[in-house]
C-alpha positions, 0 to 999 in steps of 0.5 A, spaced: 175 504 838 180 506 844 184 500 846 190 499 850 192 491 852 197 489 856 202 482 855 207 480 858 205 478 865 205 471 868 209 467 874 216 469 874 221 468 880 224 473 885 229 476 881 227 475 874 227 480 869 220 480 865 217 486 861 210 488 860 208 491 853 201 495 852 199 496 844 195 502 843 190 503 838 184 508 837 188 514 838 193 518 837 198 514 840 205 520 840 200 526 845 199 522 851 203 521 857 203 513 858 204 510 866 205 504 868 200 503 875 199 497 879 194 494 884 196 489 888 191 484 892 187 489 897 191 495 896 189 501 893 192 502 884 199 505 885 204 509 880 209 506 878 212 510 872 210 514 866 214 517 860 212 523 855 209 523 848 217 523 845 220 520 850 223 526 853 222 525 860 220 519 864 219 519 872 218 513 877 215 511 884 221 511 889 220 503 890 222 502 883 227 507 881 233 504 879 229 497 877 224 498 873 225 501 866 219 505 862 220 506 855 216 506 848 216 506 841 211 511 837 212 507 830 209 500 833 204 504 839 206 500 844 209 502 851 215 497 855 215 497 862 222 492 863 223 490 870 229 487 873 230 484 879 223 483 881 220 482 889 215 478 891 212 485 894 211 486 886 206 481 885 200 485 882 195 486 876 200 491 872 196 496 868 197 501 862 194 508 862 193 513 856 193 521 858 193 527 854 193 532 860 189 536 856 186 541 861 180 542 858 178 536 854 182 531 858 182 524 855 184 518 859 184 511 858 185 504 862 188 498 859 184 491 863 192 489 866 196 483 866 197 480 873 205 479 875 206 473 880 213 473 884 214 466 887 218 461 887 
């Protein structure tokens, strides 16, 4: 059973630095890209940051380069989206996905998400 669950969400002041977390389980954690999306109130889900399998490349939305950090460790199947100096424009549900990319058999899978709130 495929499962992704995000933590590290919550209410967290402007310029705060929380970092989210997804475990994987139920597949083979180390072939998928893994991104980072978010959904805020009424707007359409927006990329934020995706890493490959081994960690050799990353890549990140405009509007956070600089900010935010993706990173994963194989061994414990979890992926890390650190995040510094927080807006209130980044108030929003914080979702991981799973991507093979395969080209012909492509599989992907969504986390539920962890709201982030930022406000003082």
């Amino acid at each position: 059973q495929v499962q992704l669950v995000e933590s590290g969400g919550g209410l967290v002041q402007p310029g705060g630095s929380p970092r989210l977390s997804c475990a994987a389980s139920g597949f083979t954690f180390r072939k998928y890209v893994m991104s980072w999306y978010r959904q805020a109130p009424g707007k359409e889900r927006e990329w934020v940051a995706c890493i490959t399998g081994k960690s050799e490349d990353s890549g990140y939305a405009d509007s956070v380069k600089g900010r935010f950090t993706i990173s994963r460790d194989n061994a414990k199947k979890t992926v890390y989206l650190q995040m510094n100096s927080l807006k209130p424009e980044a108030t929003a549900v914080y979702l991981c996905n799973a991507d093979d990319r395969d080209l012909f058999r492509r599989n992907e899978f969504w986390g539920q998400g962890t709201q982030v709130t930022v406000s003082s």
